[in-house]
N, C-alpha and C positions, 0 to 999 in steps of 0.2 A: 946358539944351538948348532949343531954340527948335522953332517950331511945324513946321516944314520941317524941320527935321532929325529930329525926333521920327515925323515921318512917312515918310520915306524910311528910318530903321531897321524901322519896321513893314511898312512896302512888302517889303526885304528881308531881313524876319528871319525871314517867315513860311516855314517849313518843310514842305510837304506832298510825296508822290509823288505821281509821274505815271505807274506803270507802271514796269517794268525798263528799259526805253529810257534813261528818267528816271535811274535807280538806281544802274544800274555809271556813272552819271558821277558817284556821290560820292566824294570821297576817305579819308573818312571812317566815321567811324560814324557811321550812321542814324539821326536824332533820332524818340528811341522815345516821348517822350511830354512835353511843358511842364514843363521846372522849375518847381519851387513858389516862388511868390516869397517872398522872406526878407522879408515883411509880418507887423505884427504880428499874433497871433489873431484872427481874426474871422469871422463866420456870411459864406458866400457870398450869403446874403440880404440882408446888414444893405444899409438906403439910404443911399446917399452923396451921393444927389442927384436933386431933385425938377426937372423940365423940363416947364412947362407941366401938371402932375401925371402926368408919367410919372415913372416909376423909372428911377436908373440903379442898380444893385446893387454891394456889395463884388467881386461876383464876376467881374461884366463889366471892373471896373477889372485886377483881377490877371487875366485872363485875355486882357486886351489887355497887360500887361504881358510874358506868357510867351512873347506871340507875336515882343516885341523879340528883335533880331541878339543874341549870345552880348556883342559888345563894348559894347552897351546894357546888359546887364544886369549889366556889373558894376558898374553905379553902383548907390548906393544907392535903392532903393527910394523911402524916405521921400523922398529929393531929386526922384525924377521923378514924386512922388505928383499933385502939384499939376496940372503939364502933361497928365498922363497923364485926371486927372479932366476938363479944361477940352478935350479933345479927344473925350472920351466925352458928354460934355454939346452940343459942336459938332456932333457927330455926329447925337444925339438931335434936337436940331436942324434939322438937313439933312433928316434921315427922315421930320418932322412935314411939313416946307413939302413933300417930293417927296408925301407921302401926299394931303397937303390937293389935291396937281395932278394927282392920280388917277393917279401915274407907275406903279404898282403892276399899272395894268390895262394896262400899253402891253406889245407882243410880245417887244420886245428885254432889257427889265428883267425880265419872267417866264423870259424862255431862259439869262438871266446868274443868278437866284436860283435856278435848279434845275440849273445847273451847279454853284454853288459850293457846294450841297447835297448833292449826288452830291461832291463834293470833300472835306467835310466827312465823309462818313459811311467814304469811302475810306482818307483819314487815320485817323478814329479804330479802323476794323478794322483796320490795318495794325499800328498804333500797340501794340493792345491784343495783336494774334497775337504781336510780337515783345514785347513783356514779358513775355507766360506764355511765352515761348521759353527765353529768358535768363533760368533759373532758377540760384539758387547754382549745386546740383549739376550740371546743364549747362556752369557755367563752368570747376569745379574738374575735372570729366572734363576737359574742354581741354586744361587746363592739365596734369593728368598726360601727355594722350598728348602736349604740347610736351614736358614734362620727358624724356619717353621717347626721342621723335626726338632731342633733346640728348645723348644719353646715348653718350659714347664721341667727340663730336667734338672734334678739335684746334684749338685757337688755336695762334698766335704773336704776339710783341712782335720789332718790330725797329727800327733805326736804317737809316739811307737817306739819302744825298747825292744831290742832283740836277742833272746839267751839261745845257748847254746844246748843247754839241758833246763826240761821241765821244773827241775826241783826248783830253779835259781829265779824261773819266772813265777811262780806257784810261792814263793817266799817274796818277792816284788809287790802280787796280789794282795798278800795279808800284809804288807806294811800300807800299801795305800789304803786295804781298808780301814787300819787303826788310823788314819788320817796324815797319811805321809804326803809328802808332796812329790809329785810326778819329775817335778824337773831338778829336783835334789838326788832324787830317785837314781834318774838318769846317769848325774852329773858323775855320783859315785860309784855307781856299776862302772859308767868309760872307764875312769879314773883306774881301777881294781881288776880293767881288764877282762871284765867279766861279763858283758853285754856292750851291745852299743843302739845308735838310735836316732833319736831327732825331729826335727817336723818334716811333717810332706802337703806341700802345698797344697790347694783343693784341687782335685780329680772327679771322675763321676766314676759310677758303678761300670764295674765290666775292666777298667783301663789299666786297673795294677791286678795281682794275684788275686784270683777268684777267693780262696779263700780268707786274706787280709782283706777284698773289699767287699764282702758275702758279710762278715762280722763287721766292720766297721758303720756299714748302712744300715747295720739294728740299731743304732747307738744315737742322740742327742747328744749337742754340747755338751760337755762337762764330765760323760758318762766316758767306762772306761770298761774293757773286757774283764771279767770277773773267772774267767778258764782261759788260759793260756793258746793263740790259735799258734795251730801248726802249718809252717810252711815248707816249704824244700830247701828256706833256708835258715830253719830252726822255729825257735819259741817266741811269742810276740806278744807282748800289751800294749792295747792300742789303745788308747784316750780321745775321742771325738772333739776340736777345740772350734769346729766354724761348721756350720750346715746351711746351703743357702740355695736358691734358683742358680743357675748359670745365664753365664751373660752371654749374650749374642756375640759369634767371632767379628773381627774387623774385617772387611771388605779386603784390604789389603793385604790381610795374615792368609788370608784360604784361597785369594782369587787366581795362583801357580797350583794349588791344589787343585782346584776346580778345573782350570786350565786340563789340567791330566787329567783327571780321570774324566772329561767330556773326550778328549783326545784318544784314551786307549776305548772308549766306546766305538768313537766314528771306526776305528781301526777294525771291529769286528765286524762292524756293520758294514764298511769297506767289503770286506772280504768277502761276505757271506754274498754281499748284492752282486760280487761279482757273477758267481753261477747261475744266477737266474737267468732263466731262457735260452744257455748255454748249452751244445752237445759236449759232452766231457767222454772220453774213452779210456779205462787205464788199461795199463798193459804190465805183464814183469817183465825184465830185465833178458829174456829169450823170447820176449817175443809173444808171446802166451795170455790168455786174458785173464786181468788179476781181479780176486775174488774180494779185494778191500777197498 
């Protein structure tokens, strides 16, 4: 990876909130804390490099590591050990000559170093509230009361031809009524170019098009739509082939699920607990006191 790109992952890998505003736009789960990098053991002290007799530490390099994009990090480590140092060292660098130019003392770099300070310490309470959040027990409760809402809901599995015009599915219907068979049906609408189709696995109510799964959950085994349902993406007969309870997720399929959304919970409740017993004042941008 080259010097520019090495830096446009750290530009956007770095992870911090800004507030709930911030929050509900993630789509995921909350980055609750820096992967460890898969570096070999070592003291976060150890030196890795002398810069004009500054240090730069193990710790600064893996910690600029953790801050790379998720698709950064899944290279190897040892591979971006090098860049990674030779950028911590540039760095070092940059800070010597800005310091030697007294940049330290000017208005604009003190208002930038105590924002990303305040930034810093914001992230890591944030960071720290939701890992003592998301404790096992925290997750396995979840995950019973999922199990629990589970309990008793029906899936179906079914087959489904799709036309493009009613006449062609409304001529489908009267052949399976004179006792056609569904999957010959099928086989020669694909073929003729004139429909197409297939099975779909078992789903429950609500998960495909309301009105493909509105018709299908009228239906038993065996039964088959007798009017043609309309969809957005045409004409449909759908033949009900499996009706059953649903089975309980695996532990291991939902518990990154769960993960997040306990995660973008704490995040709001974060937030919100911040203002409590807080004096808060706003103001607009002249100075003036604002009315939102």
């Amino acid at each position: 990876m080259n010097r520019a790109g090495l830096f446009a992952a750290v530009a956007f890998g770095w992870t911090a909130f800004a507030g709930p505003a911030l929050a509900q736009g993630i789509p995921t789960a909350p980055t609750l804390a820096a992967p460890t990098a898969p570096a070999p053991q070592t003291s976060p002290d150890t030196v890795v490099a002398l810069v004009n007799g500054e240090k730069i530490t193990a710790g600064e390099i893996l910690y600029l590591y953790q801050t790379l994009g998720e698709e950064v990090r899944t290279m190897s480590f040892d591979l971006l050990y090098p860049q990674l140092l030779q950028s911590s060292i540039e760095r070092k660098l940059a800070a010597q000559k800005a310091k030697t130019a007294k940049m330290a003392d000017r208005a604009d770099v003190q208002r930038n170093t105590a924002f990303w300070a305040e930034r810093v310490l914001e992230e890591t309470l944030l960071n720290e509230t939701i890992e003592k959040g998301i404790t096992p027990a925290v997750v396995q409760k979840r995950y019973q009361e999922m199990v629990a809402t589970d309990a008793g809901t029906e899936e179906i599995a079914v087959k489904h031809i799709l036309f493009a015009t009613p006449e062609l599915a409304i001529a489908a219907v009267r052949e399976l009524d004179a006792g056609g068979n569904f999957d010959a049906i099928l086989e020669r609408i694909t073929k003729a170019q004139q429909g197409e189709g297939g099975p779909i696995e078992h789903f429950r109510r609500g998960e495909i098009l309301a009105e493909f799964s509105d018709a299908a959950f009228k239906m038993r085994p065996g039964e088959y739509t007798t009017t043609p349902v309309r969809t957005q993406f045409g004409w449909h007969i759908i033949l009900v082939t499996d009706r059953r309870l649903a089975a309980p997720p695996k532990f291991e399929d939902v518990v990154e699920q769960i993960r997040g959304e306990l995660g973008r919970e704490l995040v709001d409740e974060f937030y919100a607990g911040l203002t409590d017993g807080a004096k808060v004042e706003k103001f607009n941008l002249d100075g003036t006191i604002a009315k939102f």
